[in-house]
C-alpha positions, 0 to 999 in steps of 0.5 A: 532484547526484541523490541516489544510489539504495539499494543492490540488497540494501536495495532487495530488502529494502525491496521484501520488507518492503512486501509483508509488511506489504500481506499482512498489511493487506489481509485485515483491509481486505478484512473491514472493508470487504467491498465491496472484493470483491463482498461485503456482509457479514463475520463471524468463525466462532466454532465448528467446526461446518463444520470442516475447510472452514471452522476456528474463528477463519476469517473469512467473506465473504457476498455477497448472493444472490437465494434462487433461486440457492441449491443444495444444496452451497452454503454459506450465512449465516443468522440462525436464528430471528431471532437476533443471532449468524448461523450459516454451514452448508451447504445439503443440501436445497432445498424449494419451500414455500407461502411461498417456497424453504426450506433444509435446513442442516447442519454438516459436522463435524455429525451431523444436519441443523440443526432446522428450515428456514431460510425466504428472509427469514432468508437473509443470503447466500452465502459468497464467501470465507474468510480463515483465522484473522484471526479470531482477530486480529479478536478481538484487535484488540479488546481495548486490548492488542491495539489497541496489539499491532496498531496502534500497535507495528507503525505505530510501527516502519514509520514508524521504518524509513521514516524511517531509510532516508530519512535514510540515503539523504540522507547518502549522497547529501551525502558523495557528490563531485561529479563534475567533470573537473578538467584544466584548467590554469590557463589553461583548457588541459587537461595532456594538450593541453599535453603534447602542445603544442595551444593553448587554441583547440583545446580550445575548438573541440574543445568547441564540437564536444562540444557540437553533437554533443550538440546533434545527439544530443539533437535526434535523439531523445536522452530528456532528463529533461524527457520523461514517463517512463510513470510515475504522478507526484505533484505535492508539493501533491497529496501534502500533501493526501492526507498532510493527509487520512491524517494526520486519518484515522489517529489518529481511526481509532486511537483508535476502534479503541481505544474501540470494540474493534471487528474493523472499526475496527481492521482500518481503523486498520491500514490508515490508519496504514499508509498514512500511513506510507508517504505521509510517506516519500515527502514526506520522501524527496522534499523531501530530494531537491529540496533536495539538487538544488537550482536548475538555471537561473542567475539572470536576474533583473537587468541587468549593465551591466559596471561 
């Protein structure tokens, strides 16, 4: 016996849950790891100088870009003078100097243009994208308070939510009967055949004739569950394997988030342990099942001689 589906509500709710939690992962996986979106740099805004395109706490995604494409209007990330923390403002000018294009920037929210020109060497990119506030999650996610706030809590109850469907899931399916057609009398004939007088050959021909039709059906074109579906399919050895992986992967990813404070370790310590999450939902769902289903084939190992 199958084990029966979730409910239409639970599956709606379900469904809804995972894209809250895959919108709330995915910008923090994006800033970690901007590659995933062209970009090579990430970096939170700290003030509201390019206010209101860009609001403190927004964070920016910078893509490498060759100096000569740069125009007026674009907005750009430099480090200015050399310093360790690179500013983001708009290009209002561009001039062909003795060594090369220079640019002239300036806040929106500012008055005056930035002292000074920004020369090509300390040109870090362009802005791609902006990810509003997770700034001021990033910021958070720093802190030991946050780490447990935006890692462990959240991990915590994803798992346990998984696990609780996956457990509800199976009991409904073992207080489900069967479904066998019990009408046989006792000597194989059901009670309607004999109200009606028919003998036990009649029931059997009539199910021998069941069967060829079924027979015909299927050799016409009938799907049978053997037949690919169009589906991705895991095999349980692949998916141990990537639960093996995720299973290493989150707590390291947890605890360097935890002593490095850092916006890019925690934003990947939500993703792991996420993704481990979900992996060990569908192991447990799908052992359940299996078990629940149990062999299809009767034995055939030995020989029975009849005495």
């Amino acid at each position: 016996m199958n084990r029966p589906g979730l409910p239409v509500p639970e599956r709606t709710t379900h469904a809804l849950a995972l894209l809250l939690v895959v919108g709330l992962v995915a910008p923090f996986v994006v800033f970690a790891a901007p590659g995933l979106v062209g970009a090579q740099h990430s970096f939170v805004v700290l003030s509201g100088s390019m206010e209101p395109a860009i609001d403190t706490g927004d964070a920016v995604l910078v893509e490498r870009v060759d100096p000569t494409a740069v125009e007026a209007g674009d907005v750009v990330t430099f480090r200015d003078g050399g310093a360790s923390t690179p500013v983001t403002h708009r290009v209002v000018e561009v001039r062909e100097g003795e060594f090369g294009r220079q640019f002239v920037t300036k806040g929106d929210a500012n008055e005056d243009s930035d002292p000074g020109v920004v020369t090509e060497s300390e040109l870090l990119g362009r802005v791609a994208f902006t990810l509003p506030l997770v700034g001021y999650v990033v910021g958070f996610g720093g802190t030991p308070a946050g780490v447990v706030a935006l890692v462990v809590v959240p991990f915590g109850l994803l798992l346990a939510t998984e696990l609780r469907s996956v457990v509800s899931g199976a009991t409904r399916g073992r207080r489900e009967p069967d479904d066998v057609d019990d009408t046989d009398g006792p000597n194989g004939v059901g009670e309607a055949e004999r109200a009606n007088g028919t003998e036990g050959t009649e029931g059997t021909a009539r199910t021998d004739e069941t069967m060829d039709t079924t027979a015909t059906r299927t050799a016409a074109g009938t799907v049978t569950p053997d037949e690919p579906t169009g589906g991705i399919t895991l095999a349980p050895g692949e998916l141990r394997i990537g639960l093996g992986v995720l299973l290493c992967a989150g707590p390291y990813t947890a605890w360097v988030a935890y002593v490095t404070t850092a916006g890019w370790a925690v934003a990947a310590a939500v993703a792991a342990n996420a993704s481990l999450a979900l992996a060990a939902a569908l192991y447990l769902s799908g052992r359940d099942e299996a078990a629940e289903s149990g062999p299809t084939d009767a034995p055939t190992g030995g020989v029975d001689d009849g005495r």
